[in-house]
C-alpha positions as CSV (number, residue, x, y, z in Angstrom):
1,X,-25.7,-75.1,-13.3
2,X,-25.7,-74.3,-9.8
3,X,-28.8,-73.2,-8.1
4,X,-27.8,-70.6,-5.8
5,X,-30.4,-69.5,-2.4
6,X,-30.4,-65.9,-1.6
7,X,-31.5,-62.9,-0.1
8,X,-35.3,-63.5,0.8
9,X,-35.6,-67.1,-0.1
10,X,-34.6,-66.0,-3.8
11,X,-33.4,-68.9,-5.8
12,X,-31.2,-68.4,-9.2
13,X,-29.5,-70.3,-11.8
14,X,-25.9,-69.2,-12.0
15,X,-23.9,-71.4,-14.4
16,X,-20.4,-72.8,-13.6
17,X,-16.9,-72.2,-15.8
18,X,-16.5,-74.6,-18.1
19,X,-12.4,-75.2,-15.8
20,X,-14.1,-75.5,-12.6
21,X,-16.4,-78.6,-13.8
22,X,-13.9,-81.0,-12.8
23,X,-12.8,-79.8,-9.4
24,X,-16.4,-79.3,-9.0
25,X,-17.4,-83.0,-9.8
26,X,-14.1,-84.1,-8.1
27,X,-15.4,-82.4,-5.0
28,X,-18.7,-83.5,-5.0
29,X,-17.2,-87.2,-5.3
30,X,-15.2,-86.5,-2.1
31,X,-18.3,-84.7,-0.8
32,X,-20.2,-88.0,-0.5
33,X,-17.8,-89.6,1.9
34,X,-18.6,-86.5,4.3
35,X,-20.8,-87.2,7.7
36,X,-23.9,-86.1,7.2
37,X,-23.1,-84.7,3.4
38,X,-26.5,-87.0,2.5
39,X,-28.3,-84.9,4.5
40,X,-27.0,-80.9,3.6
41,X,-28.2,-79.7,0.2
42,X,-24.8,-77.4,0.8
43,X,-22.5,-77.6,-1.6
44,X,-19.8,-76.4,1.0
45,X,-20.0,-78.0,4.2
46,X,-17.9,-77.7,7.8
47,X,-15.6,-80.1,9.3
48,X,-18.3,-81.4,11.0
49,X,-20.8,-82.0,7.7
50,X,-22.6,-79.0,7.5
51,X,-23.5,-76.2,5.9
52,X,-20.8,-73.7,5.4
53,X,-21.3,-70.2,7.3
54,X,-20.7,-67.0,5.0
55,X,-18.1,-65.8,8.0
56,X,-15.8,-69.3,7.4
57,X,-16.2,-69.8,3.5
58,X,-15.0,-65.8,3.7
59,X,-12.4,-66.6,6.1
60,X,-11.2,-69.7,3.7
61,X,-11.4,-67.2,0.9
62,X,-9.1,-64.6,2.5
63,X,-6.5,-67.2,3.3
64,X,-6.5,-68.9,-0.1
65,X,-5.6,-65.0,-1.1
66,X,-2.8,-64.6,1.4
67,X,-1.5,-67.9,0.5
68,X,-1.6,-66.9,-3.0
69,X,0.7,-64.2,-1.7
70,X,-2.1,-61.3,-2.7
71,X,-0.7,-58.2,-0.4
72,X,-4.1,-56.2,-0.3
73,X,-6.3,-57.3,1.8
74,X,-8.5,-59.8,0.1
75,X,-12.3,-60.9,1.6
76,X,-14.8,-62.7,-0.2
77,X,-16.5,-59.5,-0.7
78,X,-14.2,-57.9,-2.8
79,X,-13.9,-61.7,-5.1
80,X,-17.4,-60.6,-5.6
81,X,-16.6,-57.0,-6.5
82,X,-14.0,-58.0,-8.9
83,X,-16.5,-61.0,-10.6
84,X,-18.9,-58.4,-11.5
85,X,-16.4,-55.7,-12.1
86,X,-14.6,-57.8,-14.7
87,X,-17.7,-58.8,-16.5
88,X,-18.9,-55.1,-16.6
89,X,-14.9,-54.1,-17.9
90,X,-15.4,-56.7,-20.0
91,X,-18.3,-55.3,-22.0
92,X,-20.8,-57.9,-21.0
93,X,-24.3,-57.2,-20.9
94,X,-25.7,-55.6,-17.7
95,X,-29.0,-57.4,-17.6
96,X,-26.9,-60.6,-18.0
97,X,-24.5,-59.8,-15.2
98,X,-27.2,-58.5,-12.4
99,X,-28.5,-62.3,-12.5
100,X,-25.6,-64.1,-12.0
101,X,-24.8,-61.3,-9.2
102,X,-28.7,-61.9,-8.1
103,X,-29.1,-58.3,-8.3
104,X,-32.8,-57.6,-9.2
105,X,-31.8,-53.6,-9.7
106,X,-29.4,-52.9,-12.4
107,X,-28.8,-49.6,-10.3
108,X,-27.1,-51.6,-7.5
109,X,-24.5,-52.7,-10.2
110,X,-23.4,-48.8,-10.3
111,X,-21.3,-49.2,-7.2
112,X,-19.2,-52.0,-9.4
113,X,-18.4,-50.2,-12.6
114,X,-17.1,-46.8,-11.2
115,X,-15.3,-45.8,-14.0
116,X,-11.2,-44.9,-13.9
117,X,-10.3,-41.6,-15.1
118,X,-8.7,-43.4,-17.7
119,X,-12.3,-45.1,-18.3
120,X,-13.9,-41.3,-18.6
121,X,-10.6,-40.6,-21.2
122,X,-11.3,-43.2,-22.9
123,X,-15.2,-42.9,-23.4
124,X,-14.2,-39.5,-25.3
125,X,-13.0,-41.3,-28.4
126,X,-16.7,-41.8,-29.2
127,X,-17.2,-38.1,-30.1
128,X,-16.9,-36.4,-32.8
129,X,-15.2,-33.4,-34.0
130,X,-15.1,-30.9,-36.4
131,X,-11.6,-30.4,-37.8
């Protein structure tokens, strides 16, 4: 689990994919040897040991997307976009996805799951009709 600080001191669980355990321990191995890494409760820090800003993990984000050769523009936002949007496609559970988001309104998630026309096509197979 990672504990994650938010928006008004809010603190959450958020739990990690089983395939990014390794890297993760693998990092914080590597992490240790940082200056200053003792002292940062970060789990991303700077060149220089501490914590990483929002505007240079999202800058890291975008060019691991352009290196990945991703031609729409690509920002850490819209990773978080598609996270949310994939678990809502996916038919998770929309209590279960606003808290790994940290979303306290399940409203909010309503700007992630605009449905596709082909969504709204789709959602008519449900109905029933007379023959």
């Amino acid at each position: 689990m990672l504990h994650v600080y938010g928006k008004g001191g809010k603190v959450r669980e958020v739990p990690i994919h089983p395939q990014l355990r390794h890297p993760l321990l693998a990092w914080l191995d590597e992490r240790r040897t940082w200056t200053n890494a003792a002292t940062q409760r970060a789990l991303f820090l700077n060149r220089r040991g501490g914590r990483l800003s929002t505007r240079a993990a999202s800058a890291i984000f975008t060019a691991i997307a352009q290196a990945a050769g991703l031609e729409d523009p690509t920002t850490a936002h819209i990773g978080r976009h598609t996270f949310v949007t994939q678990l809502i496609r996916g038919g998770e559970d929309l209590v279960t996805v606003a808290e790994l988001a940290g979303h306290s309104r399940l409203d909010t998630l309503r700007i992630y799951s605009q449905p596709t026309d082909d969504d709204k096509q789709a959602a008519l197979r449900h109905l029933t009709v007379d023959r």
